[in-house]
N, C-alpha and C positions, 0 to 999 in steps of 0.2 A: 209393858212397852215393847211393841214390835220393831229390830230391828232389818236394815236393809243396807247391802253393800254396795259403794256409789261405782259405776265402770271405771274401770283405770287403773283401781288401787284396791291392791287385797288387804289394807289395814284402815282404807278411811270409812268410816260407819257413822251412820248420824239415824235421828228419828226419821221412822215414816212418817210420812204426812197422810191426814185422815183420809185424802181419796186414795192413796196406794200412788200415786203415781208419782215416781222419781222424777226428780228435775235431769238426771241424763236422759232416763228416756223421752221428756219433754223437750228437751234438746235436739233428739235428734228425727223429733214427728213433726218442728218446727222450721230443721234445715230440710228435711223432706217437702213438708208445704212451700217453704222458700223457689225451692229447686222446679214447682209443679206448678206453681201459678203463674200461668199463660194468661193472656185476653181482657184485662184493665180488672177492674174492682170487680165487676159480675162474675166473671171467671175464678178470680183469687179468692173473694168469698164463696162459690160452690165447690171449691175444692178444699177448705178450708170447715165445710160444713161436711161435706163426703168421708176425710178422716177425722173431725173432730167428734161429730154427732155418730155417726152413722158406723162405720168402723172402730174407732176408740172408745165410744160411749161414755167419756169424759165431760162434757157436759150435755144437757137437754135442750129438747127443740123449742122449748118455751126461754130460758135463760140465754141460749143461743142470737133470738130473735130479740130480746130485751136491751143487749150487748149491741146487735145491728143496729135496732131504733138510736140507742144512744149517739152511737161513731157518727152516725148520720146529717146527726144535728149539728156535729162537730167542723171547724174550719181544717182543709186540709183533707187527705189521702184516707178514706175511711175502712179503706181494708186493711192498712196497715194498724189501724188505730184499734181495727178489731182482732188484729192479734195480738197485740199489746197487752187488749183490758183480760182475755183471757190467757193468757200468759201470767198477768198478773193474778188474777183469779185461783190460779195453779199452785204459782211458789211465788207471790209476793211480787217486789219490785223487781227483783233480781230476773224471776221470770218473764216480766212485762218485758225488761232490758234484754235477754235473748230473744225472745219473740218478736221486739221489733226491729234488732238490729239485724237479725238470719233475716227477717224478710227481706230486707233493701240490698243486703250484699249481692247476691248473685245478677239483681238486676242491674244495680251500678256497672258491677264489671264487665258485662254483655254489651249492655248499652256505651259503655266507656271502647271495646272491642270495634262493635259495631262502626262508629260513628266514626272511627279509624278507615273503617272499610270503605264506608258508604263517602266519605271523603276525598279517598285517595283513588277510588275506583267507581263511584257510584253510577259515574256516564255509559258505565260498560254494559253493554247487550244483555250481557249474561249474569252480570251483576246488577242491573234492574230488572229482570226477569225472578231471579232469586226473591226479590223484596216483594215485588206484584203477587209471588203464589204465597209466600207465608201470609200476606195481608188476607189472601181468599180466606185462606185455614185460620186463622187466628177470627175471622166474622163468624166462621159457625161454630166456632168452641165457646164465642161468646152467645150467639143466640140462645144454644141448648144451654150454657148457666142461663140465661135469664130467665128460660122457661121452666127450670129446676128450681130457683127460688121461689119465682115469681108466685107459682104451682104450690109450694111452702108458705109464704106468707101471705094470700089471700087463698082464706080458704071458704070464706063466704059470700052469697051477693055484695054485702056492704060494703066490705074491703075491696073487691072488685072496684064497685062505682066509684066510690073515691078516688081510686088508681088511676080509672080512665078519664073522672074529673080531671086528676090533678094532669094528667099527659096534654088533656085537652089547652088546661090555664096555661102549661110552659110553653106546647108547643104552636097553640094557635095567638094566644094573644101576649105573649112575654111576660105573664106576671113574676114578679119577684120568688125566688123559692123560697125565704121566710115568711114571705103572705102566706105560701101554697101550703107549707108546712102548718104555719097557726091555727088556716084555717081546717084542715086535714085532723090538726089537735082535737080542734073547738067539736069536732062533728065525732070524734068517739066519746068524749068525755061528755056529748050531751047524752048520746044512746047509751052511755051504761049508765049516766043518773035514769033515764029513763025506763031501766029496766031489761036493754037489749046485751044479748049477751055475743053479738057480731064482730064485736072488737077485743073479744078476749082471748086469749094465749091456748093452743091445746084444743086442737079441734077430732081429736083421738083417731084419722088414719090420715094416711100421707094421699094426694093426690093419685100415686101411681096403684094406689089398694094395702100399701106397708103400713106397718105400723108404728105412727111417731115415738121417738124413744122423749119421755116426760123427762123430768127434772127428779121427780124422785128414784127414777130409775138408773140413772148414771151416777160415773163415779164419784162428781163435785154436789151431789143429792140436790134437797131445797134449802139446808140450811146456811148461812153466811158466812163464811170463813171468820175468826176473829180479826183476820190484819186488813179486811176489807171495811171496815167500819172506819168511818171520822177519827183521828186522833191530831195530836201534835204534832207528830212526825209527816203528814202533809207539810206543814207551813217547810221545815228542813228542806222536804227532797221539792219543791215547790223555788227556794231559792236556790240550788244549788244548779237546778235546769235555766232556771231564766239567766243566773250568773253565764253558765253557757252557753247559753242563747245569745244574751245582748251582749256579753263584753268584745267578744270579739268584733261584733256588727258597729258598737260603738268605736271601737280602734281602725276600723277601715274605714266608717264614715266621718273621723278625725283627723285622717291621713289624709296624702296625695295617693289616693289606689286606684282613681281614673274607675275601670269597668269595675273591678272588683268591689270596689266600695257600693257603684251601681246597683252588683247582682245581690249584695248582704243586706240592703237596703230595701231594694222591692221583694225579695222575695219571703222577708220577715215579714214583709205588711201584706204578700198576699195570703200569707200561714192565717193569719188572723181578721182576714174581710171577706175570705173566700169561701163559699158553701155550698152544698150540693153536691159532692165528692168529685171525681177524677175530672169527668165532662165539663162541668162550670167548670171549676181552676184553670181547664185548658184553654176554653171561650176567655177567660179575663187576661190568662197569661198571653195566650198570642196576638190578641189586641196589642200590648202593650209592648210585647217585642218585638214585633215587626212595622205596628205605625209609631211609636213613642218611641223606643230606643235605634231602631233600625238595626237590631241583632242578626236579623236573617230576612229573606224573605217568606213571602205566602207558602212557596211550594215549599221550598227548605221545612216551613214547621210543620207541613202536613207528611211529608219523607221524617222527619222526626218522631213524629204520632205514628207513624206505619213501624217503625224501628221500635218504638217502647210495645206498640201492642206485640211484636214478636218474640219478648224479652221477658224473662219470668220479672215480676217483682211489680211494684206501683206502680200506674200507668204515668203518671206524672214524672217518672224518670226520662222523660223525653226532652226535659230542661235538659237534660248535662251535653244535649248536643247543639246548644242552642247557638250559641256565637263560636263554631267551629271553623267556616268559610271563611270570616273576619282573619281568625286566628292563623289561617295559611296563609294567607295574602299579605297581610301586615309584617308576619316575623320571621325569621332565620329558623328554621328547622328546630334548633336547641331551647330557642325560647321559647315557638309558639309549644313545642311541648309542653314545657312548664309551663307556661299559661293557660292550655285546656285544662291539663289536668287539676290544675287549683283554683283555674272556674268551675268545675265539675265536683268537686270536692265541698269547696265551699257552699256550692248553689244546694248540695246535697244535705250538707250537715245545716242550713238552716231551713229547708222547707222539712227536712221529716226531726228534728230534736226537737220541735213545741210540741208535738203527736206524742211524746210522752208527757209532756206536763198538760197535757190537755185530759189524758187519762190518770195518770195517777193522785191529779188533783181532784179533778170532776167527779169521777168513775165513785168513788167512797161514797157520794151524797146522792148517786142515783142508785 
């Protein structure tokens, strides 16, 4: 039995884990990626693949890619949700639970910053000029991720055509993205009965001429971890998230909590009807805030979406500025503080804490 000595403490020692890699230093390649993902999900997942794959070689570009298909399919923020299952992959739940709470911190408190700013000052010359150039910079850190993944997972005609089928179904005639998705299913699982091997994982070099790092190659190899398998201890950590999920949602939609009840209320249901990652959530969320609630207006949520893309962390952190404007107007300095702040809090804590029961339950049976 190899041992290892955890940072901090020159007496605490525990087993290695079979890939070698400590949960400290997992820790702190997790507040790194935290601290580095600019540009919505495209962005957070290429740099998220740059040190995970690429640099750390912790896991492979086929297991990598298995983990995106999943998050994907998932309701809610799917960058965060893919550093969750790999986190979890690493050191368990424990790891899933840094990996996904370091993602969201640094971006809450920017955007919690920000929206002080953009607030108090945003009419200003120089202070809408500010926002205007980050937005430039922040469109091409996204372009070049898109053309980095995009580049990674289609590496053959077939993958292609689908791609630009499926661009074509969302962006020319609105089909639903669960159709898009189904049917996207239906068409690789016909071509491998049929023989074709266009849809399969590992197409042995990287678009740029490199060489993809495989799954047997990295540190989490091909084999399963034992505590990634089905047990009973899903059904526990299963109730102990939903317990904090809905008790509290239940307690403020019980109460006299006016907005707050509101924002515990929609933004549980849109954790769970919402698909397509960061772009849908925002199309369904801003519909609803600006013509159904009258939170903000048009421009207000698109100055909100310029402020999250400038902000490391989920792009969907552009809710916590949502009924900021209200908030000045309506109250005394001391209150509307507390009152962002614990709209911002709460809107936070229930659109990203189903992202872990969405993985720790799911993630074992895919």
């Amino acid at each position: 039995m190899r041992l290892i000595r955890l940072t901090g403490s020159s007496k605490a020692w525990t087993r290695s884990p079979p890939h070698n890699v400590s949960l400290a230093e997992a820790t702190s390649v997790w507040a790194r990626i935290a601290l580095l993902s600019f540009g919505g999900p495209a962005g957070q997942i290429a740099v998220m693949h740059r040190i995970l794959v690429e640099e750390k070689k912790w896991i492979g570009e086929e297991r990598f890619l298995h983990a995106l298909n999943f998050c994907m399919l998932l309701p809610g923020p799917e960058a965060q949700q893919l550093a969750i299952y790999i986190g979890w992959l690493l050191h368990k739940v424990k790891g899933g639970l840094i990996a996904g709470t370091l993602f969201v911190l640094p971006g809450l408190f920017a955007i919690m910053a920000l929206s002080w700013l953009y607030v108090l000052y945003g009419g200003a010359g120089a202070v809408a000029s500010l926002f205007f150039g980050l937005k430039a910079a922040v469109l091409a850190i996204v372009f070049q991720a898109m053309l980095r993944i995009g580049g990674r997972a289609l590496g053959t005609m077939a993958r292609r055509a689908v791609a630009v089928g499926a661009f074509f179904a969302i962006f020319l005639f609105g089909l639903p993205f669960p159709l898009i998705i189904l049917v996207a299913g239906l068409i690789g699982f016909a071509a491998a009965k049929a023989g074709s091997v266009s849809f399969c994982g590992g197409t042995g070099h990287a678009p740029d001429g490199g060489d993809i790092l495989h799954d047997a190659d990295s540190a989490l190899g091909t084999d399963l971890p034992p505590h990634v398998r089905p047990s009973h201890r899903i059904l526990v950590t299963a109730i102990i998230l939903l317990l904090l999920w809905l008790v509290p949602v239940a307690l403020l939609a019980e109460s006299d909590a006016g907005v707050f009840a509101d924002i515990a209320l929609f933004f549980s249901q849109m954790e769970v009807v919402t698909f397509g990652g960061a772009y849908a959530v925002l199309a369904y969320v801003a519909q609803a805030a600006v013509e159904s609630y009258g939170w903000l207006t048009a421009e207000e949520m698109l100055d909100g979406l310029g402020l999250a893309e400038t902000t490391p962390g989920p792009l969907i952190m552009t809710h916590t500025i949502r009924w900021l404007p209200r908030g000045l107007s309506q109250s005394g300095p001391d209150a509307a503080l507390a009152g962002r702040d614990t709209g911002r809090l709460l809107t936070t804590w229930v659109t990203f804490l189903p992202c872990f029961l969405w993985i720790f339950v799911g993630a074992p049976f895919i």
